[in-house]
TIVO-2410 file (N, C-alpha, C; in nm, 3 decimals):
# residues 156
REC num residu      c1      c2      c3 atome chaine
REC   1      X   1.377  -1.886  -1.985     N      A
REC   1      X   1.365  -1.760  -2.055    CA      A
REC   1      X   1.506  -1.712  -2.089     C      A
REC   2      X   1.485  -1.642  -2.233     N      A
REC   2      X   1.673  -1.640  -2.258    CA      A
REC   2      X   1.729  -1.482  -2.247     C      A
REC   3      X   1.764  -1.412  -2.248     N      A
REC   3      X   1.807  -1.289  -2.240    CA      A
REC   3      X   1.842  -1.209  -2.367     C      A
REC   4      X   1.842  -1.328  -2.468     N      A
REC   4      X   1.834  -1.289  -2.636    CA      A
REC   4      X   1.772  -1.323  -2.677     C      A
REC   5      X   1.668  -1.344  -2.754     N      A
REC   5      X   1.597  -1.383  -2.839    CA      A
REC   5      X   1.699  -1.451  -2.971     C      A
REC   6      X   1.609  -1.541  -3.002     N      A
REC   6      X   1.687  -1.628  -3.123    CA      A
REC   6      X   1.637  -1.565  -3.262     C      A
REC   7      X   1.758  -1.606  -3.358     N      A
REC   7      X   1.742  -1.517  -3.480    CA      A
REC   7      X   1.598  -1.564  -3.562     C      A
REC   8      X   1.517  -1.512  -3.581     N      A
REC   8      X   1.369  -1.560  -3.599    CA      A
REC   8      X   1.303  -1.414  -3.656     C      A
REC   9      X   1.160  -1.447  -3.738     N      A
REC   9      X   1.102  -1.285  -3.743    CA      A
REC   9      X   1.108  -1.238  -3.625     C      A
REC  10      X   1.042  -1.256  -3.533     N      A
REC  10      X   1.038  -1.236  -3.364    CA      A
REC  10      X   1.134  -1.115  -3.340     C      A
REC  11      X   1.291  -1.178  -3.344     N      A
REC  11      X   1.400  -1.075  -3.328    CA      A
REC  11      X   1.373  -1.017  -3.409     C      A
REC  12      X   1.356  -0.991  -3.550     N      A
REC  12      X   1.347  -0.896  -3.623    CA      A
REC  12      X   1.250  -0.782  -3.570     C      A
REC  13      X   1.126  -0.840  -3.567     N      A
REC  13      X   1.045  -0.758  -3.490    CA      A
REC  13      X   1.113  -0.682  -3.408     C      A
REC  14      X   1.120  -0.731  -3.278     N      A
REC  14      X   1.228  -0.670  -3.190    CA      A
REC  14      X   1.329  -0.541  -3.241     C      A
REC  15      X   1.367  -0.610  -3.311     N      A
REC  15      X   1.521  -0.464  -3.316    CA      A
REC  15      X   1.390  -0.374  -3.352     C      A
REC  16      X   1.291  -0.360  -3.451     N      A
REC  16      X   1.231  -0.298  -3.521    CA      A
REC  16      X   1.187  -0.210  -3.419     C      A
REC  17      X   1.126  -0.287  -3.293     N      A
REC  17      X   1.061  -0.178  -3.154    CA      A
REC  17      X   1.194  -0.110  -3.109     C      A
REC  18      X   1.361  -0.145  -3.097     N      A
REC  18      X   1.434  -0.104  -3.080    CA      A
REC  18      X   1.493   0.039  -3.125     C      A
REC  19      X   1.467  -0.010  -3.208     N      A
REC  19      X   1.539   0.046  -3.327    CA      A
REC  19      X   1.422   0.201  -3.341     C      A
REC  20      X   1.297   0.172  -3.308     N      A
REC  20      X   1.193   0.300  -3.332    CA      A
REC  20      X   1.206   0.398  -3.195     C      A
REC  21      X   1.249   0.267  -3.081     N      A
REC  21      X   1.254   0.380  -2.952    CA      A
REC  21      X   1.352   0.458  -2.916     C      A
REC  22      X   1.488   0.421  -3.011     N      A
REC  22      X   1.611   0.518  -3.053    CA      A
REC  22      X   1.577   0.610  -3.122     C      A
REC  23      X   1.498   0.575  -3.269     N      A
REC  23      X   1.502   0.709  -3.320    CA      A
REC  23      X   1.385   0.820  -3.275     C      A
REC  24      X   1.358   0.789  -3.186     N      A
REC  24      X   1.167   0.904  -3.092    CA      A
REC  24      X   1.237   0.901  -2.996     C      A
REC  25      X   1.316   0.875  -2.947     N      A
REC  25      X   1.399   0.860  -2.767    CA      A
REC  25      X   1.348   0.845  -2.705     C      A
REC  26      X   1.262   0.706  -2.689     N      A
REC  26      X   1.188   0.680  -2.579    CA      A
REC  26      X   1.266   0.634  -2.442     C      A
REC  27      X   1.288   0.671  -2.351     N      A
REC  27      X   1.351   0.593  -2.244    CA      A
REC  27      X   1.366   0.488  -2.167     C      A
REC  28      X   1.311   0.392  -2.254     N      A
REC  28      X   1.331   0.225  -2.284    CA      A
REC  28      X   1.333   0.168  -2.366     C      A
REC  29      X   1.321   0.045  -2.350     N      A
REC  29      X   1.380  -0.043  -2.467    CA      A
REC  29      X   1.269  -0.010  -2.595     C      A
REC  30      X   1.154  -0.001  -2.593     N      A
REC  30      X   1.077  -0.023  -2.725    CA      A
REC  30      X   0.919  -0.041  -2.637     C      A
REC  31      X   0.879  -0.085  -2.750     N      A
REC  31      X   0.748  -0.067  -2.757    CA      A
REC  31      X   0.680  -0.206  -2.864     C      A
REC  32      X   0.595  -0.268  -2.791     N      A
REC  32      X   0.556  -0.360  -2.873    CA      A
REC  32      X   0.415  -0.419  -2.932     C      A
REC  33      X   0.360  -0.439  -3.064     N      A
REC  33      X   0.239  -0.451  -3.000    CA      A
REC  33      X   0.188  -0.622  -2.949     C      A
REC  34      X   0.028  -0.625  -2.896     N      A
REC  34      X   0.007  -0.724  -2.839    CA      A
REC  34      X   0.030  -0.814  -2.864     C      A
REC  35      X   0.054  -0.877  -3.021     N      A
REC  35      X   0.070  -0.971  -3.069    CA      A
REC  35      X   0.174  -1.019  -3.110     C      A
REC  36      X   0.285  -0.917  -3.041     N      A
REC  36      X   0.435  -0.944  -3.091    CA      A
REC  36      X   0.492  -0.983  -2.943     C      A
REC  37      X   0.443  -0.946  -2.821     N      A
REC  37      X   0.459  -0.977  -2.690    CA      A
REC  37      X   0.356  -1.087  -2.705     C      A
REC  38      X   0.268  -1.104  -2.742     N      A
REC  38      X   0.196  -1.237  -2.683    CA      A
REC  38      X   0.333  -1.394  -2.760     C      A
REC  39      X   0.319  -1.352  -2.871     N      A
REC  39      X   0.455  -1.469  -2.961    CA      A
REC  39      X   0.564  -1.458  -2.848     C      A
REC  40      X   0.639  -1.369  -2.805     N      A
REC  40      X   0.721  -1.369  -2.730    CA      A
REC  40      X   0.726  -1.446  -2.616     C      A
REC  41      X   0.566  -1.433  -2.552     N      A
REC  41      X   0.590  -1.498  -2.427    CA      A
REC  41      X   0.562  -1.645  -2.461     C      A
REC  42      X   0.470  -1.683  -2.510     N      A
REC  42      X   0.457  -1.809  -2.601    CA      A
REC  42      X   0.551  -1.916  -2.612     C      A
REC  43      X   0.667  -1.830  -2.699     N      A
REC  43      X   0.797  -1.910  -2.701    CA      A
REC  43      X   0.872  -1.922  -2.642     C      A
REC  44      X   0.859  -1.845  -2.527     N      A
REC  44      X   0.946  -1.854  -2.365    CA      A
REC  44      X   1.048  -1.734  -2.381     C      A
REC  45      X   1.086  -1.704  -2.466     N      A
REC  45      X   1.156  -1.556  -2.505    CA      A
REC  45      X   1.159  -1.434  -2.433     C      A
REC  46      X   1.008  -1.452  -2.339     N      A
REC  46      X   1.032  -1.344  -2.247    CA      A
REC  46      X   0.920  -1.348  -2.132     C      A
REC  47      X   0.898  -1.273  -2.062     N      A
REC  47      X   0.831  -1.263  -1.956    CA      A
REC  47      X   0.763  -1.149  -1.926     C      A
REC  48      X   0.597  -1.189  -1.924     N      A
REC  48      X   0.515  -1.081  -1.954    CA      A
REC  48      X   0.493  -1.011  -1.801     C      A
REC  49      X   0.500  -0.929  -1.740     N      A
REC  49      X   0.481  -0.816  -1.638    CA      A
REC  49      X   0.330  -0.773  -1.665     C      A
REC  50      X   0.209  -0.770  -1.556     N      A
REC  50      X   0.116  -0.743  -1.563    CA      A
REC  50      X   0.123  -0.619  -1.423     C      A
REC  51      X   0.132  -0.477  -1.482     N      A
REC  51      X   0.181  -0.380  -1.413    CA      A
REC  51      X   0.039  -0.315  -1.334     C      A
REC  52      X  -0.085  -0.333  -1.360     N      A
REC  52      X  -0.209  -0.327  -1.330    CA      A
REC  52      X  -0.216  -0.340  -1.153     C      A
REC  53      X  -0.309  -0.263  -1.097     N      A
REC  53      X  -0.334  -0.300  -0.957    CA      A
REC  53      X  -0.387  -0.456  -0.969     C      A
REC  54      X  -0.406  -0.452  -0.825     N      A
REC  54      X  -0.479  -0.643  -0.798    CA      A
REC  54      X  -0.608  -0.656  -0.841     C      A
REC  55      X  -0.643  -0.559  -0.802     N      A
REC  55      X  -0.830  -0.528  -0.814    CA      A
REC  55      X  -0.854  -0.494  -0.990     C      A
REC  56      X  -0.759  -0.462  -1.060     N      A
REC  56      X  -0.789  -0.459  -1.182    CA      A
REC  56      X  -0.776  -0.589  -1.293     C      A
REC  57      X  -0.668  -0.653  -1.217     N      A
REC  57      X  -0.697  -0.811  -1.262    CA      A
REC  57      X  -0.769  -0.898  -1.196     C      A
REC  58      X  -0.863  -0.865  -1.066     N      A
REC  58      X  -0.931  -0.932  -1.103    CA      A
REC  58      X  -1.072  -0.937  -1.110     C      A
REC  59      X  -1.125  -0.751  -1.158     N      A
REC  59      X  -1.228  -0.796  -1.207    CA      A
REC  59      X  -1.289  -0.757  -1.370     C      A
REC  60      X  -1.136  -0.743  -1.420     N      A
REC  60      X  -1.107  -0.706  -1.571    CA      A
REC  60      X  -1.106  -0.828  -1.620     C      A
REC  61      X  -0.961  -0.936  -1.563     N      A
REC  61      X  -0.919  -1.022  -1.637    CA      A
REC  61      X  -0.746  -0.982  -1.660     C      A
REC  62      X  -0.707  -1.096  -1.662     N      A
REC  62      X  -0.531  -1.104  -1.654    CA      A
REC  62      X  -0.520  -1.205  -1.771     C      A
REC  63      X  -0.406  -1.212  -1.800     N      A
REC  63      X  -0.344  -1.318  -1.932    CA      A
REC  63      X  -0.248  -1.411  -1.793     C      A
REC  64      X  -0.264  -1.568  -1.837     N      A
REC  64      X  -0.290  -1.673  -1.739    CA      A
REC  64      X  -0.093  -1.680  -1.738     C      A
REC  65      X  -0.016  -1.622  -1.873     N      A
REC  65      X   0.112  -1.654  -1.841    CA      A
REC  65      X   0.156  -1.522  -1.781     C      A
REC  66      X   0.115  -1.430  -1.747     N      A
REC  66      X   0.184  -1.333  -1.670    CA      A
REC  66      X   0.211  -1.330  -1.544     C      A
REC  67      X   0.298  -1.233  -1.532     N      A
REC  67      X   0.338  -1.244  -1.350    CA      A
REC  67      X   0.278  -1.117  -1.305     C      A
REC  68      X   0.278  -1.084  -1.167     N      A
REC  68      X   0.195  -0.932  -1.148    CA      A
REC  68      X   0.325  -0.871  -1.080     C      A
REC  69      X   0.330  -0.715  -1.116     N      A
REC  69      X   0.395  -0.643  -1.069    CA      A
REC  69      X   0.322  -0.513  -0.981     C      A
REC  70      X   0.239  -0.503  -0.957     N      A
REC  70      X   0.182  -0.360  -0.932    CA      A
REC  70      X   0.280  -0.224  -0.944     C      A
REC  71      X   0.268  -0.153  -1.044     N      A
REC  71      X   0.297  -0.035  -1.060    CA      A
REC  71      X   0.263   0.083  -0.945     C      A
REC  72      X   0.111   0.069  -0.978     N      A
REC  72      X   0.028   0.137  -0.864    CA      A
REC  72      X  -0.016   0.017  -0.771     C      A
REC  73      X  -0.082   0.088  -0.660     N      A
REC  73      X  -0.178   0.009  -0.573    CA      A
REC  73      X  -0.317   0.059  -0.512     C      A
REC  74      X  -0.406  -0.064  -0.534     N      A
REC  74      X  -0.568   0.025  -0.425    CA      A
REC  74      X  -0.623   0.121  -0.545     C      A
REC  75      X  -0.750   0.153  -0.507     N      A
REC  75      X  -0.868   0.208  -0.607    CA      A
REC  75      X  -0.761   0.398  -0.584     C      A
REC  76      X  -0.697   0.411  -0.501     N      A
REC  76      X  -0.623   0.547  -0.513    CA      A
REC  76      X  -0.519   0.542  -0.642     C      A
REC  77      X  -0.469   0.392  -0.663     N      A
REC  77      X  -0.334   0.407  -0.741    CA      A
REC  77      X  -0.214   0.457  -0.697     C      A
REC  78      X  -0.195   0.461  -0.570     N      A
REC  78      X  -0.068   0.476  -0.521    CA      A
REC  78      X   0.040   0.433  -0.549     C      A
REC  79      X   0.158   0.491  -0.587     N      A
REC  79      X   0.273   0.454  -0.669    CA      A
REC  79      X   0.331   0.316  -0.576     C      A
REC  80      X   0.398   0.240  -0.632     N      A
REC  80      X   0.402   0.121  -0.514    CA      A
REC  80      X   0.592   0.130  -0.504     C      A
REC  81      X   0.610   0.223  -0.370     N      A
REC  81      X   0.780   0.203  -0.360    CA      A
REC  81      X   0.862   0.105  -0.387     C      A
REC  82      X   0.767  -0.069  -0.431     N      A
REC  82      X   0.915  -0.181  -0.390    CA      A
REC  82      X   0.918  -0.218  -0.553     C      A
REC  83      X   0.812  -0.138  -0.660     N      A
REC  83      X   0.824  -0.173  -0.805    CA      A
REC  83      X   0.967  -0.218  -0.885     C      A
REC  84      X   1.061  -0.192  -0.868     N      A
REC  84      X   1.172  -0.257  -0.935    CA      A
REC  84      X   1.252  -0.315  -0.859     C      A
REC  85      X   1.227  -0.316  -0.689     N      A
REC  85      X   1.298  -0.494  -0.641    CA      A
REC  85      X   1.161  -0.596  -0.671     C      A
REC  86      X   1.074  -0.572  -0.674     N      A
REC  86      X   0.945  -0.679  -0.698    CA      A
REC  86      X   0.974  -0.748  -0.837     C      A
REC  87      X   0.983  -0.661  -0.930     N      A
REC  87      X   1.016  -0.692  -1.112    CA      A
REC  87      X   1.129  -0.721  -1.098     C      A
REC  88      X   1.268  -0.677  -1.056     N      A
REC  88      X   1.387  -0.784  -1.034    CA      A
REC  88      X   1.338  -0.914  -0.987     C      A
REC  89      X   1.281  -0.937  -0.870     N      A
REC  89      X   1.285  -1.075  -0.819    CA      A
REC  89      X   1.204  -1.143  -0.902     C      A
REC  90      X   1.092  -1.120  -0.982     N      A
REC  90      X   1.050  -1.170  -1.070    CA      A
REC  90      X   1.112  -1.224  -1.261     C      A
REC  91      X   1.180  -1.136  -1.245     N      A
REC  91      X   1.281  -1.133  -1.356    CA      A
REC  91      X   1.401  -1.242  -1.350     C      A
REC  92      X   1.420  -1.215  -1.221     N      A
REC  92      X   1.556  -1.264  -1.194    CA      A
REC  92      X   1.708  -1.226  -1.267     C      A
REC  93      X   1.696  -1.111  -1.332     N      A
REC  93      X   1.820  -1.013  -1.407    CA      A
REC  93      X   1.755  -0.918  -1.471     C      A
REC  94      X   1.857  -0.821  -1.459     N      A
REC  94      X   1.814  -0.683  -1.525    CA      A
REC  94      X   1.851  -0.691  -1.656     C      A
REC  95      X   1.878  -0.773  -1.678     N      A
REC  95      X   1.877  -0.840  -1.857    CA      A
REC  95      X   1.794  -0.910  -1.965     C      A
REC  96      X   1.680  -0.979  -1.826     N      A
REC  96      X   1.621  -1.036  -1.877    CA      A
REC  96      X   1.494  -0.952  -1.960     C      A
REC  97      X   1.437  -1.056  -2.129     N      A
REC  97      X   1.298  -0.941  -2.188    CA      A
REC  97      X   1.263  -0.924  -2.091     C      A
REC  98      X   1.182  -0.859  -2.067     N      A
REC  98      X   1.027  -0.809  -1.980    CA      A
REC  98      X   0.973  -0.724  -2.106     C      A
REC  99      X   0.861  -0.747  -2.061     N      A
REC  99      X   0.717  -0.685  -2.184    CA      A
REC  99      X   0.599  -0.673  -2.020     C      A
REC 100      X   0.578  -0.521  -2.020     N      A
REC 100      X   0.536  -0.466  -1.920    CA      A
REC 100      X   0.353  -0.465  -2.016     C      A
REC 101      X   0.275  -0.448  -1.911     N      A
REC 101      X   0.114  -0.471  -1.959    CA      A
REC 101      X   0.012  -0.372  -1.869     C      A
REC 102      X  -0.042  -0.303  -1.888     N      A
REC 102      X  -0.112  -0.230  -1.823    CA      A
REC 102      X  -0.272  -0.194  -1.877     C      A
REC 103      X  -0.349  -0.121  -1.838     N      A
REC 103      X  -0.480  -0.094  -1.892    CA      A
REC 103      X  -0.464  -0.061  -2.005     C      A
REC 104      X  -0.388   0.092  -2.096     N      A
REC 104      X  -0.390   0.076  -2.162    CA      A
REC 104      X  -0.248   0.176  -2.257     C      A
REC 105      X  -0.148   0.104  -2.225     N      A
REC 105      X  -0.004   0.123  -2.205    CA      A
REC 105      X   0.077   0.237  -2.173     C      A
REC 106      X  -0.033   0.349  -2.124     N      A
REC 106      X   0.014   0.469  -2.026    CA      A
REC 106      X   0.074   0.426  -1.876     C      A
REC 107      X   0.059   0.336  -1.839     N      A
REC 107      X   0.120   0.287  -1.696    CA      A
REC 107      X   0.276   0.234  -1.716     C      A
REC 108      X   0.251   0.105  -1.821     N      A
REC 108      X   0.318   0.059  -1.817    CA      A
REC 108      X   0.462   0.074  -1.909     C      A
REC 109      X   0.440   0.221  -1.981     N      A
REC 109      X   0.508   0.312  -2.045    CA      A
REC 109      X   0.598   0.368  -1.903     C      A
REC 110      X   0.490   0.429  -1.804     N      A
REC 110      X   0.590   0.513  -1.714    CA      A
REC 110      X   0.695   0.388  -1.599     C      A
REC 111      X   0.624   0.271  -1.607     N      A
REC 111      X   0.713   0.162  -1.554    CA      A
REC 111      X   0.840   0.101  -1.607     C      A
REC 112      X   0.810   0.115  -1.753     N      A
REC 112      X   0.915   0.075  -1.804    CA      A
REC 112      X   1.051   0.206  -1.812     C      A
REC 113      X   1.005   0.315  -1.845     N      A
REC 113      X   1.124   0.423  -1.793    CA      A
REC 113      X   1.132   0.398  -1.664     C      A
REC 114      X   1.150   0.361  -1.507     N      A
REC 114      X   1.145   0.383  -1.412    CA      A
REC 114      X   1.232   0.220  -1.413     C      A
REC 115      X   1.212   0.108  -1.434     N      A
REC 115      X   1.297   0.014  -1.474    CA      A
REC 115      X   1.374   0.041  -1.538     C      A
REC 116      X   1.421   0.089  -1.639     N      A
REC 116      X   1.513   0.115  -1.705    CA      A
REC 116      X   1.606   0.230  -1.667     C      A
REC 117      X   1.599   0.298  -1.589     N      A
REC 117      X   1.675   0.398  -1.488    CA      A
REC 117      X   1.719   0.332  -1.368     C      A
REC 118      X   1.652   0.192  -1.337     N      A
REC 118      X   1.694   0.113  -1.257    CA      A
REC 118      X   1.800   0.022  -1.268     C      A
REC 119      X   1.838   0.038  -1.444     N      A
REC 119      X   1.943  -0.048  -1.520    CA      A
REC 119      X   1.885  -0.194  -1.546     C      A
REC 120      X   1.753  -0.187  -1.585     N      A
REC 120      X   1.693  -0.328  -1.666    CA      A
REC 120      X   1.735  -0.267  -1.803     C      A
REC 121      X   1.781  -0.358  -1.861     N      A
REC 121      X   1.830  -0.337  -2.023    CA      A
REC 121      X   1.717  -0.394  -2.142     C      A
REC 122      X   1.621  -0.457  -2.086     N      A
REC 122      X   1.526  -0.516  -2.213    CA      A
REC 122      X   1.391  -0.480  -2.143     C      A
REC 123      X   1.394  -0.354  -2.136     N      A
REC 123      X   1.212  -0.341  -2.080    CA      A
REC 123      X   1.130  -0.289  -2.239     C      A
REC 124      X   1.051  -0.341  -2.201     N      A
REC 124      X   0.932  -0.298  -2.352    CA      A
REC 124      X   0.799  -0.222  -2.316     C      A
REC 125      X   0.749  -0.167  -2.315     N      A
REC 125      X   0.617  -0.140  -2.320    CA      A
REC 125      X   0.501  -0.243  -2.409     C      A
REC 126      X   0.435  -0.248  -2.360     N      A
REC 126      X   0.259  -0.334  -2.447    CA      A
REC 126      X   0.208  -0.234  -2.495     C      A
REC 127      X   0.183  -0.209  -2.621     N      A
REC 127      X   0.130  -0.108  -2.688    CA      A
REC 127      X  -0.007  -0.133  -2.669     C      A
REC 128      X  -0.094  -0.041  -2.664     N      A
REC 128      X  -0.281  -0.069  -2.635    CA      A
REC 128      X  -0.308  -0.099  -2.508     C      A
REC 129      X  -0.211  -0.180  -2.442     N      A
REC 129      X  -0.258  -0.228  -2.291    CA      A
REC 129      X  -0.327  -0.357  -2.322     C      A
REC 130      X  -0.422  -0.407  -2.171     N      A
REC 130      X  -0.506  -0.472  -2.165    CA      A
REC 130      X  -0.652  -0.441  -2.286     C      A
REC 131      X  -0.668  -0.332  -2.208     N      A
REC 131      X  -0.829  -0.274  -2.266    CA      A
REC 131      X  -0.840  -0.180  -2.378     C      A
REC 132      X  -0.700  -0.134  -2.429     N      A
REC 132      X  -0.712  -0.058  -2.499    CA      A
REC 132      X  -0.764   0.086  -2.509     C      A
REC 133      X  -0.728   0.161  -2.602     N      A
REC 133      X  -0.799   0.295  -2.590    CA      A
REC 133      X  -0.965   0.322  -2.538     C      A
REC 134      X  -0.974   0.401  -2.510     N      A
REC 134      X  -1.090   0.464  -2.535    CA      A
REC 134      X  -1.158   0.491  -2.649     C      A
REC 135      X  -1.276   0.438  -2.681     N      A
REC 135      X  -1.396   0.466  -2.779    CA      A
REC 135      X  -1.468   0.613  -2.800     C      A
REC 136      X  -1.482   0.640  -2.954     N      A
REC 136      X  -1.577   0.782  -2.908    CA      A
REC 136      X  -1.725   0.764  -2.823     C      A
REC 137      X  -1.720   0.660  -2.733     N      A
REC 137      X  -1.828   0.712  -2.677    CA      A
REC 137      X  -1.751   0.692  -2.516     C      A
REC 138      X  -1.656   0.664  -2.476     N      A
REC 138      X  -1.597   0.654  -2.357    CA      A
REC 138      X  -1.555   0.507  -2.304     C      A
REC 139      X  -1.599   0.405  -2.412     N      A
REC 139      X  -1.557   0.270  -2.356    CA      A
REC 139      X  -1.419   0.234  -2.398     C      A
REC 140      X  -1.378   0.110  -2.346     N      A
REC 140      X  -1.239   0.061  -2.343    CA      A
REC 140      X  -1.320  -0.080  -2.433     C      A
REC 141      X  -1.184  -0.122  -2.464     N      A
REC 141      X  -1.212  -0.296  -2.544    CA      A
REC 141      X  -1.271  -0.289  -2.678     C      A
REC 142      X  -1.340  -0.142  -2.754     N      A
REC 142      X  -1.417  -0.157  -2.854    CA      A
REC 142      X  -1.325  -0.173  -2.984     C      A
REC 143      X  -1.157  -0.132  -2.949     N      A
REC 143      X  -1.119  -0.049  -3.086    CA      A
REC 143      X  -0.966  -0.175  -3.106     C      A
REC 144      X  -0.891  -0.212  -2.973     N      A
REC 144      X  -0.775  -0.230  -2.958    CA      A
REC 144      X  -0.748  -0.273  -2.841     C      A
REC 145      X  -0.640  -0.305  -2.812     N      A
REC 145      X  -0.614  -0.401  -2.656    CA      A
REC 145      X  -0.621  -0.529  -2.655     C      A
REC 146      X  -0.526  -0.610  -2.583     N      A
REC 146      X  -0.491  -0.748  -2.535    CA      A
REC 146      X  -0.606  -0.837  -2.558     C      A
REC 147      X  -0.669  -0.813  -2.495     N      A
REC 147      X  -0.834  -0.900  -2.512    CA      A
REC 147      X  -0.879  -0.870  -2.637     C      A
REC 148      X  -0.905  -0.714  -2.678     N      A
REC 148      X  -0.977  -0.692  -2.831    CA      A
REC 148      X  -0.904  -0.785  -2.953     C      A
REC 149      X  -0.767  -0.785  -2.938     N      A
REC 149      X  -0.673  -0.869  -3.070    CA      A
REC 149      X  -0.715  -1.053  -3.056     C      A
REC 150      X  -0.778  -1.036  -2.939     N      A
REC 150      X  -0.790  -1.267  -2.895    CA      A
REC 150      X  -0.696  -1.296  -2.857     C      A
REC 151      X  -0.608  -1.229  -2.768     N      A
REC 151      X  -0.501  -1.319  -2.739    CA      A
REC 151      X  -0.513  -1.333  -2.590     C      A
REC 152      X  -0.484  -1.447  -2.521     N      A
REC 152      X  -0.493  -1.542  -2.465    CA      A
REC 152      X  -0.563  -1.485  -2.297     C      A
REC 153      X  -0.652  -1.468  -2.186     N      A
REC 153      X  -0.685  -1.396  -2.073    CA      A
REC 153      X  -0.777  -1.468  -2.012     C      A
REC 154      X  -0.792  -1.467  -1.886     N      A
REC 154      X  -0.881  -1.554  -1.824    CA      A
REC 154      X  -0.940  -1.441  -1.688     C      A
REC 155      X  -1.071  -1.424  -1.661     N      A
REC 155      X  -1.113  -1.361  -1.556    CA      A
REC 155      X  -1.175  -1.441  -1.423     C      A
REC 156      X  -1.113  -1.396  -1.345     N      A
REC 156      X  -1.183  -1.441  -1.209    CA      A
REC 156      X  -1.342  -1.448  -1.173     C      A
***
């Protein structure tokens, strides 16, 4: 996994999430959507973070190249104190992409500011999440999300 991305649409993409989370001041690197993190991890370019409790991958479903980080933990969601030595040791540099993944990128929005105050320099958010928004009738998966676009997940 490289710590730059090679000159390709890909990077272009990239600065583009960059470049949008400068001008809205988001307090990380960007924001991406599923299908611009799924190419990413694909080409080895980066490393997808599945920020979700345990119990939500596995009886949702996880994407088979991710690593798990727990953000939260347990059906309470308890904030999990060791979240950015866990994603360092998984990372292996605070340089390296990471493209963070969550239900439905409210988690993994507040993970990626919380890494990035930690001095990771390439954190992204997954735009939609796993499951995506909510439906007008209260469901997840109908509209948007990781699974809704086909890209790549396997369930236990």
């Amino acid at each position: 996994m490289t710590a730059e991305v090679e000159a390709t649409p890909l990077l272009a993409e990239l600065n583009a999430a960059r470049d949008q989370a400068r001008s809205t001041g988001l307090p990380f690197a960007g924001s991406v959507s599923p299908k611009l993190a799924w190419a990413l991890v694909a080409a080895g370019d980066a490393l997808l973070v599945d920020v979700r409790s345990a119990e939500e991958r596995v009886f949702v479903g996880a994407v088979p190249e991710g690593v798990h980080v727990p953000w939260a933990t347990g059906t309470s969601l308890t904030r999990n104190p060791r979240f950015v030595r866990e994603l360092e040791a998984k990372a292996g540099s605070k340089d390296a992409l990471v493209l963070l993944l969550c239900r439905s990128g409210n988690r993994s929005a507040q993970a990626a500011e919380a890494a990035t105050k930690a001095g990771f320099t390439q954190v992204f958010n997954v735009q939609e999440g796993f499951e995506g928004d909510l439906d007008q009738d209260g469901h997840r998966g109908a509209t948007n999300g990781w699974r809704f676009r086909g890209l790549p997940w396997r369930q236990s």
